[in-house]
N, C-alpha and C positions, 0 to 999 in steps of 0.2 A: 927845718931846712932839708933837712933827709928827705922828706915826705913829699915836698916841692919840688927837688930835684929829681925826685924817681916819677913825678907825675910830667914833667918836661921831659925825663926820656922818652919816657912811653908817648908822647905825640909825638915826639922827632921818629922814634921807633917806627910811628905809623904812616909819618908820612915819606916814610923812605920804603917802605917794605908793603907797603897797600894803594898801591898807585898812585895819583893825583890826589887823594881824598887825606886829607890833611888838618882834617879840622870837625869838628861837628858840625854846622854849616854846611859841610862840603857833603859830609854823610846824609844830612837831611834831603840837600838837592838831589844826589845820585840815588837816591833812595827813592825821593818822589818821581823820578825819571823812570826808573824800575816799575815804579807802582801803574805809571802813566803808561809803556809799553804793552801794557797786557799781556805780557811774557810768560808769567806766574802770577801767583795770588800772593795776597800780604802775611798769609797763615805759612804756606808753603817756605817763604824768601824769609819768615823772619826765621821759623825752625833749621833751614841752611845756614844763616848767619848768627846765630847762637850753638851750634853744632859745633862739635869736637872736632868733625871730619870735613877737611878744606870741600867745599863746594867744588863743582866739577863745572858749574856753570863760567861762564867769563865775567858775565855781570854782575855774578853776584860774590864772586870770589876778593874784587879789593872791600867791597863793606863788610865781609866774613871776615878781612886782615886786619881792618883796620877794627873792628871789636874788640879782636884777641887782644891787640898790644894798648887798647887806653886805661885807664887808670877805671874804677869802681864806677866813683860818678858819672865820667862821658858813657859808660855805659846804661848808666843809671838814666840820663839823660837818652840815650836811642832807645833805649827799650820802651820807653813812653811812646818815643814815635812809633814803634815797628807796632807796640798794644793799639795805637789808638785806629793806624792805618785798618787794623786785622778787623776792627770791630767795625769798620764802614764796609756798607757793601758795596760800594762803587768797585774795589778793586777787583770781588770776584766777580763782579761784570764786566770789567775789563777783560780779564783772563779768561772766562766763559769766550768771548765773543775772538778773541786769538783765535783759543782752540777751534771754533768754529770755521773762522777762516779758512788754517792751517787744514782741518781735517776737509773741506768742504773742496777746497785746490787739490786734495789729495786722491778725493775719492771722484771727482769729474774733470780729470783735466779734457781740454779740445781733445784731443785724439782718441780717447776711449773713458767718456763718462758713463756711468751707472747704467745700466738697461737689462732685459730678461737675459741677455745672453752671457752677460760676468757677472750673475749674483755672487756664484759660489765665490771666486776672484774677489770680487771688493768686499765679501764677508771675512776675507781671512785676512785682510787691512786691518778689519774691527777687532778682530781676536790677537792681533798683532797692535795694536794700541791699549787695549784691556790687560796685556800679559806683565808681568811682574820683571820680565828677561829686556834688554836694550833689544828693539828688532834690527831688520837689514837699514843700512843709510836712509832708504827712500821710505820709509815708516819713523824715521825715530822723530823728523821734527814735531809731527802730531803726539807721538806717543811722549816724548817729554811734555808738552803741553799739556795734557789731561792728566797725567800724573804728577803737575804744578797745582793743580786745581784741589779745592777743599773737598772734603767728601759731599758735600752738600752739591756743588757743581757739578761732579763728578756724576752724581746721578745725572742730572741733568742731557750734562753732557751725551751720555750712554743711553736713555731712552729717547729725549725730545732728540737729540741731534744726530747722533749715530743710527740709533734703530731706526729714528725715524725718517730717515732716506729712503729706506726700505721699503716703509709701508706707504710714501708716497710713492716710490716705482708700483709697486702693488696698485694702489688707489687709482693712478695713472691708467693703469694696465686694464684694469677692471672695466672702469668708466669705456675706455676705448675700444675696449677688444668685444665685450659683453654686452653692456647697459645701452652702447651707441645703435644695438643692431634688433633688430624688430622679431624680439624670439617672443613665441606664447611659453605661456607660466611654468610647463613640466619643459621646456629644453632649455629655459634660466634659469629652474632648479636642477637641470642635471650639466649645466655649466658651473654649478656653484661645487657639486660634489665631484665632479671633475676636477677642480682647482684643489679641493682639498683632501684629494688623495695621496696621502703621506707615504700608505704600504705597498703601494704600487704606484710609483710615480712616472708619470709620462702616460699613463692609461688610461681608458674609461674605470668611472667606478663599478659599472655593472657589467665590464666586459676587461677580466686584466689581461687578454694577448692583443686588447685593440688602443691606437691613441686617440684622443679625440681627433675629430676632423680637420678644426681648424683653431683659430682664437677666439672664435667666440663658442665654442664647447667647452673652454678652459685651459687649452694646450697651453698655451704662455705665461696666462697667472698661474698653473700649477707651477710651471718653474722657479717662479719667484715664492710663491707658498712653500714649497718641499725645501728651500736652500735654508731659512731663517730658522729661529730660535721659538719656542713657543708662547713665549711674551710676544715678540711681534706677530705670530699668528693668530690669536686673542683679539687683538687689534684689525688683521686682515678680516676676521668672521665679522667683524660688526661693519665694515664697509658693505659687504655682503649683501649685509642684512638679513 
């Protein structure tokens, strides 16, 4: 009787003190609703919701209440769900494809998307979603999103999608400013070493008090070459060629 009665506090418990969600049922739904948002990942929400420390999210904080106060089984019972959700990978394609969103809105809105002239500017978005610290308001929704994300995403995330904005402004760059215009062989290889002048940037390679002349010398893809990380410059040389 004792054993029965303390398993009927703990649902009344939870469904006073964990919002709406009042039942296993109810956890299951709000849970696949979570999973469906691509909010987060199913690795990331179940480790919140089996966590000691109240979740700081809003949607994930009544399924975190309502855990604490059920009895052994109902727990016994979600954790099956939260296991089997983590082991599909629909969810972290879900969550991948958020953070893409979110980061994608972030780093081109209408009034000033991505171009040679804010590399440096949308490069320190990326180092402000990679950072470990909450950034300013207008970074955090991206940067809580890829810190939802499993590490496996996470790469992801960080090369194909982050970096790789870059090296299309680059490829962009290249193709139009360079490959478009009818240079012979020695002033498209000194377009190329023009671009990839890191220790004097803004300059000719063979000349460091001169700039190149124009964009197709490499004045502009160096901009965008000298701002990035050496990963994605790796990637810039083989557009190259």
């Amino acid at each position: 009787m004792r054993v029965i009665t303390a398993s009927i506090f703990a649902i009344v418990w939870a469904s006073v003190h964990a919002g709406d969600i009042a039942s296993l049922d109810k956890f299951k739904a709000e849970y696949a609703s979570l999973m469906t948002s691509g909010s987060t990942s199913a690795k990331s929400a179940n480790a919140a919701i089996t966590g000691a420390a109240e979740p700081e999210a809003a949607t994930v904080e009544p399924l975190w209440s309502w855990y604490r106060a059920v009895d052994a089984s109902h727990k016994a019972l979600a954790k099956q769900v939260m296991d089997q959700a983590a082991s599909n990978p629909l969810s972290s394609a879900l969550a991948l494809a958020n953070f893409q969103t979110t980061f994608d809105t972030l780093l081109n809105p209408k009034a000033a998307p991505l171009d040679k002239s804010n590399v440096v500017a949308k490069l320190a978005i990326v180092t402000a979603i990679l950072g470990d610290s909450k950034p300013v308001a207008a970074n955090e929704a991206a940067w809580r999103a890829y810190h939802a994300l499993d590490a496996d995403s996470q790469a992801v995330a960080k090369t194909s999608i982050m970096e790789g904005a870059f090296v299309k402004l680059f490829e962009k760059r290249w193709k139009a400013d360079v490959l478009a215009k009818t240079l012979t062989y020695p002033a498209l290889m000194a377009a190329r070493a023009n671009t990839i002048n890191v220790q004097h940037a803004g300059k000719k390679f063979d000349d460091v008090k001169t700039a190149p002349k124009d964009a197709a010398a490499g004045l502009d893809t160096n901009k965008v070459y000298v701002a990035v990380s050496d990963s994605m410059r790796e990637q810039m040389v083989r557009i190259m060629g």
